[in-house]
Residue frames as qw, qx, qy, qz and C-alpha x, y, z in Angstrom:
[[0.000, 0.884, 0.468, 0.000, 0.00, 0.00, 0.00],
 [0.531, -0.530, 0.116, 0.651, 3.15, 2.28, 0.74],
 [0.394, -0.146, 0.505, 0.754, 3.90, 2.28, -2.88],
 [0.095, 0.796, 0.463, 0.378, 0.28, 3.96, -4.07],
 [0.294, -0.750, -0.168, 0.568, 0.75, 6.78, -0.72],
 [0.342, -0.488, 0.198, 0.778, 3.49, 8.68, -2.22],
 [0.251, 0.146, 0.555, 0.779, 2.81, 8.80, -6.23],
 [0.069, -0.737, -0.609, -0.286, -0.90, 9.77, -4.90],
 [0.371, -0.671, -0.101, 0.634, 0.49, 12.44, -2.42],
 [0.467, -0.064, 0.512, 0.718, 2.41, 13.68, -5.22],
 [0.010, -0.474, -0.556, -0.683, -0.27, 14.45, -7.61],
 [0.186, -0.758, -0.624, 0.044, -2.70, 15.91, -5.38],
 [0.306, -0.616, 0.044, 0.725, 0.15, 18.49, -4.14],
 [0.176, -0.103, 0.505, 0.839, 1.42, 19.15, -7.66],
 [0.056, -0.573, -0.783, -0.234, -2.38, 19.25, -8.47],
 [0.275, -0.779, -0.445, 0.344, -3.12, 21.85, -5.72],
 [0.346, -0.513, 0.216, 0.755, -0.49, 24.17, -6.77],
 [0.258, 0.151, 0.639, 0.709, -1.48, 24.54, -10.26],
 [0.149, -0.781, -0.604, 0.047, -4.36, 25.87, -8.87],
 [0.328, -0.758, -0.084, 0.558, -2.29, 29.07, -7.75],
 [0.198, 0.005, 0.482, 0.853, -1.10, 30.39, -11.23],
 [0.461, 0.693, 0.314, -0.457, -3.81, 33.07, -12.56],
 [0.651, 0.570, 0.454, 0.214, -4.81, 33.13, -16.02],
 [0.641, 0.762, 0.069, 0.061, -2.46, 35.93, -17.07],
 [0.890, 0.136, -0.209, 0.382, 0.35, 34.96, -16.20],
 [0.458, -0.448, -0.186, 0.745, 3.40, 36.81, -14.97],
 [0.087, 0.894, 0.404, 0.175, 2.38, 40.66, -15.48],
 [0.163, 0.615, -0.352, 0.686, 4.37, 44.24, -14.83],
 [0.461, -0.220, -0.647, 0.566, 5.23, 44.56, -11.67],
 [0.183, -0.782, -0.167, -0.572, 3.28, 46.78, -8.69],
 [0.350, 0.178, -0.458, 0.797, 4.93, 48.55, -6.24],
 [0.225, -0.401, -0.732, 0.503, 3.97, 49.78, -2.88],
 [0.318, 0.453, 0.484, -0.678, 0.37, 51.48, -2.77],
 [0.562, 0.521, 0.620, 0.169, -0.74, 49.61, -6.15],
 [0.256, 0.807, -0.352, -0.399, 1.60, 51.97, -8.49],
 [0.950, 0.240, 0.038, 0.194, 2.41, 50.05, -11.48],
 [0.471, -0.556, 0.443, 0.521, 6.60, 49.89, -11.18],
 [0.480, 0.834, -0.091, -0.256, 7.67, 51.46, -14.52],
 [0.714, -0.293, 0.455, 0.444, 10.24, 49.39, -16.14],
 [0.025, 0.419, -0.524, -0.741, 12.03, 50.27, -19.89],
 [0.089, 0.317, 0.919, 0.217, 9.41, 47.81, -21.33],
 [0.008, 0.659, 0.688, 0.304, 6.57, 50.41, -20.32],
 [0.248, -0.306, -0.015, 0.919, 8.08, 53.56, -19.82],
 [0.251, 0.881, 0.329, -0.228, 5.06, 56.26, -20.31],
 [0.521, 0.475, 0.426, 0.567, 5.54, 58.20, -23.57],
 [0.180, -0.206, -0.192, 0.943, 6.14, 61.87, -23.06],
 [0.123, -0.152, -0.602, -0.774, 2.80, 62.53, -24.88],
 [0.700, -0.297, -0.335, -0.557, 0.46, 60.86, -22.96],
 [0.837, -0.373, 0.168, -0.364, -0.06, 57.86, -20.39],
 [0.584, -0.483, 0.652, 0.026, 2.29, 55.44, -21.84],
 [0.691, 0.360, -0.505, -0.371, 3.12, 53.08, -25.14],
 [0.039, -0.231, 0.920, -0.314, 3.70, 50.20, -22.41],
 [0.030, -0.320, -0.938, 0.130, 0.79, 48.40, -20.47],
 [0.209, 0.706, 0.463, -0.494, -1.72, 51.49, -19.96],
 [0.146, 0.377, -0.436, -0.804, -0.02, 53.31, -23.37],
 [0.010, -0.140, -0.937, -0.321, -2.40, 49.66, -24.75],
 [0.075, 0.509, 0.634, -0.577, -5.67, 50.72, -22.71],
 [0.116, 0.386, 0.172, 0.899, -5.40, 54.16, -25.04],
 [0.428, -0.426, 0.097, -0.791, -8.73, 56.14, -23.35],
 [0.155, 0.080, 0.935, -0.310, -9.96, 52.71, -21.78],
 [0.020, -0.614, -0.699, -0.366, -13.88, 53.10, -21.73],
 [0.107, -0.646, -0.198, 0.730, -13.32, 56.73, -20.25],
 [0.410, 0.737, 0.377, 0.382, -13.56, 57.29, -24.53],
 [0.175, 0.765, 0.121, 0.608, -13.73, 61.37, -24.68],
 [0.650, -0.744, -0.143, -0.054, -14.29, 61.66, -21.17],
 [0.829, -0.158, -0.031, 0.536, -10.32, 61.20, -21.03],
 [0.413, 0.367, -0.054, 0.832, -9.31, 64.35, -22.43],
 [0.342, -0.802, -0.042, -0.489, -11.18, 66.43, -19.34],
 [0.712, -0.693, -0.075, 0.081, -8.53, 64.98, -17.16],
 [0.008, 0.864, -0.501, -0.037, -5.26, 66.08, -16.39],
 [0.713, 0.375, -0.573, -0.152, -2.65, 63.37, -17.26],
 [0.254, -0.408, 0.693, -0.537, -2.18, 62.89, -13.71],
 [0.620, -0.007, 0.519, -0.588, -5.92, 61.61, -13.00],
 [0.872, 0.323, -0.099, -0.353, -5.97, 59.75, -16.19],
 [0.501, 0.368, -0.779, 0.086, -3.37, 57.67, -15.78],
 [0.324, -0.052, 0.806, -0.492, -5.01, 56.76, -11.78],
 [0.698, 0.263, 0.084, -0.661, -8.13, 56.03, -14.05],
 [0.713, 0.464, -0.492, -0.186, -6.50, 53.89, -16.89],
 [0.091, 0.187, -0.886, 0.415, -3.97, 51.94, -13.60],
 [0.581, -0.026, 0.420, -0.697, -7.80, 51.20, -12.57],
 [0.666, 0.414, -0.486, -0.386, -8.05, 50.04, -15.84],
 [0.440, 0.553, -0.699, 0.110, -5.29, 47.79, -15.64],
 [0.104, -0.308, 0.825, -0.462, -5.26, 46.52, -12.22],
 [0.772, 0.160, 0.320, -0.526, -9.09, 45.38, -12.27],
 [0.561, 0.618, -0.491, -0.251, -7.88, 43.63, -15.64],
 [0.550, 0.467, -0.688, 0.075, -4.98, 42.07, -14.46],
 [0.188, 0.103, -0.885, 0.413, -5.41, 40.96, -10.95],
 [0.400, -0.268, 0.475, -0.736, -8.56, 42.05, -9.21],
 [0.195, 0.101, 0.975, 0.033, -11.04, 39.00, -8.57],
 [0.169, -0.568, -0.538, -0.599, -14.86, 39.19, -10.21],
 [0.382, -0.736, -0.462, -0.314, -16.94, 41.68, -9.09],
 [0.510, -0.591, -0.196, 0.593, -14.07, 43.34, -6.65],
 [0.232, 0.947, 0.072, 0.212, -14.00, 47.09, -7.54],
 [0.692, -0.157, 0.035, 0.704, -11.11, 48.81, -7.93],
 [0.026, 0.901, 0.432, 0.044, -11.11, 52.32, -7.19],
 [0.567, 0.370, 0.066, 0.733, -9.32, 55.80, -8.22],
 [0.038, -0.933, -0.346, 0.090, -9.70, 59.28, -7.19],
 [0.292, 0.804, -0.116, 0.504, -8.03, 62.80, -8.60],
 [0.263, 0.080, -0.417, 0.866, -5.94, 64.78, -5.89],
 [0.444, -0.350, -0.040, -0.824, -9.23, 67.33, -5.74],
 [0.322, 0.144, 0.888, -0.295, -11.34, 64.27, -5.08],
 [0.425, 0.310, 0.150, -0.837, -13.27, 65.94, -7.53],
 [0.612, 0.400, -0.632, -0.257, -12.74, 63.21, -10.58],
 [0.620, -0.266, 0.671, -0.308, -13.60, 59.64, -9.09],
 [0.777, 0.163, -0.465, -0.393, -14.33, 55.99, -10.85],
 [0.784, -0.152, 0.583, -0.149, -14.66, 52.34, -9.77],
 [0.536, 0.391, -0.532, -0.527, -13.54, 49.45, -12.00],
 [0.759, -0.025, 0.615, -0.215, -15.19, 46.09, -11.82],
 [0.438, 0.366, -0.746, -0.342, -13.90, 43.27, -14.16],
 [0.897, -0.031, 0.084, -0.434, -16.46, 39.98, -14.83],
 [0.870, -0.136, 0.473, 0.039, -15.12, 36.23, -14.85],
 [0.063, 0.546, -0.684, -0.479, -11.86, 35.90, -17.49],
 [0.882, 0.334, 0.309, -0.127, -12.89, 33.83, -20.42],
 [0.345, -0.411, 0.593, 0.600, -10.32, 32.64, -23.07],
 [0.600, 0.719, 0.096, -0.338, -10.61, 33.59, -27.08],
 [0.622, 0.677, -0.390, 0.047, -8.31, 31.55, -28.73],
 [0.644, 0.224, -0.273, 0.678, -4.83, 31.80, -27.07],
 [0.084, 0.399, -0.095, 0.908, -5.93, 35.02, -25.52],
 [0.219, -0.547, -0.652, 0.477, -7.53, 35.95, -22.01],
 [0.080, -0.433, -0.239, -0.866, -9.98, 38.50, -22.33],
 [0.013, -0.490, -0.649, 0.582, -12.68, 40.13, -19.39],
 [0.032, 0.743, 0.358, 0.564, -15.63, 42.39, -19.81],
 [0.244, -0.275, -0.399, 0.840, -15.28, 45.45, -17.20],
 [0.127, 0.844, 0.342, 0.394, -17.23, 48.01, -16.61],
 [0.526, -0.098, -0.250, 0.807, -16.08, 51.58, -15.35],
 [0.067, -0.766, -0.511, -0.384, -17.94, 53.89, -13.62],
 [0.462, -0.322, -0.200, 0.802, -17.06, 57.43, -12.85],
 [0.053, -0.920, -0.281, 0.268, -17.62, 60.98, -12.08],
 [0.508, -0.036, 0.110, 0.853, -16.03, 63.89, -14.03],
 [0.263, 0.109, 0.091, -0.954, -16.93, 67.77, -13.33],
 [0.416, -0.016, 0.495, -0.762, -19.76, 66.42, -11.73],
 [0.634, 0.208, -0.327, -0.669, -20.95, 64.37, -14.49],
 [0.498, -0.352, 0.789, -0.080, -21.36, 60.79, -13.69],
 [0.753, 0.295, -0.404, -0.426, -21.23, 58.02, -16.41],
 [0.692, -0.222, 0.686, 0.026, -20.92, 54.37, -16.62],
 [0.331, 0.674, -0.544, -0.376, -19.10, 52.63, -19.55],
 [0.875, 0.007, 0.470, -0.114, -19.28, 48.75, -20.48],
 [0.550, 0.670, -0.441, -0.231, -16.62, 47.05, -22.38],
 [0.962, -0.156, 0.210, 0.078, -14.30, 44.07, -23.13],
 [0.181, 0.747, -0.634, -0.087, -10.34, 43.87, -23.29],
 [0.917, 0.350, -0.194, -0.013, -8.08, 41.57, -24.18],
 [0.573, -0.671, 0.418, 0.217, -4.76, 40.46, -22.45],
 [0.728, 0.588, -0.341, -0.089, -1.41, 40.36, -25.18],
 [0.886, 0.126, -0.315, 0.316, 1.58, 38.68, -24.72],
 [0.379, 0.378, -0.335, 0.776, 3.52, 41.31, -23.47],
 [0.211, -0.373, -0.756, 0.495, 1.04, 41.94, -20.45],
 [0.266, 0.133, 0.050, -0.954, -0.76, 45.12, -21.55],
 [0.322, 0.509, 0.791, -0.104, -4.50, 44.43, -22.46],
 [0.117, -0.018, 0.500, 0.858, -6.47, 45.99, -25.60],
 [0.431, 0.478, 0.526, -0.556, -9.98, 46.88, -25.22],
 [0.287, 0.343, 0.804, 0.391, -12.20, 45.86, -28.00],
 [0.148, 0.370, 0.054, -0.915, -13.79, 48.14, -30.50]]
């Protein structure tokens, strides 16, 4: 009986563990108080937000809404983006806010489903700018390189 124990031990462990890998694998790093850690891979673009992981996002589903924020608040929006995306769990909001407080948003991302080769989520993102409040419904796409690509 000895000799079933172990090979069945074995699998169950090596089972269990496989359990702990999420579906997109290894991702940019985030540094202390959930700032993504800027490496030369996704060094923000003097233009805008980035040509890295959030430079992929482009507006997210802020659309137009994006240009009424300073590049500050839109990049805490679009890292909302991202972070709901890449790590949060379903249906856990992830949540931004300007310096003012005046510019606010929540993102909630639904159960990852795979297309192909490719992890994708639908998210939605709802938020307040000069006073207006909207909600926005959409679906990205996770590439290789770790950035994600909302669908159009």
């Amino acid at each position: 009986m000895k000799p079933i124990v172990a090979p069945l031990a074995l699998s169950i462990a090596l089972f269990g563990l496989s359990a702990c890998s999420t579906i997109s694998g290894k991702g940019p790093a985030v540094g202390p108080g959930g700032a993504l850690t800027v490496t030369p891979a996704n060094t923000p673009s003097a233009g805008g937000v980035g040509s890295g992981v959030l430079g992929a996002l482009g507006n997210g589903l802020l659309g137009t809404s994006a240009g009424r924020l300073d590049p500050a608040d839109r990049r805490k929006a679009l890292e909302a983006e991202y972070k709901a995306l890449e790590y949060a769990p379903v249906g856990q909001a992830t949540s931004w806010k300007s310096a003012s407080g005046a510019q606010s948003g929540q993102v909630v991302a639904a159960q990852p489903y795979q297309v192909g080769s490719q992890n994708c989520r639908q998210y939605t993102h709802t938020f307040t700018i000069d006073g207006a409040p909207q909600t926005a419904r959409g679906t990205a796409c996770r590439n290789p390189d770790g950035s994600w690509t909302p669908l159009t």
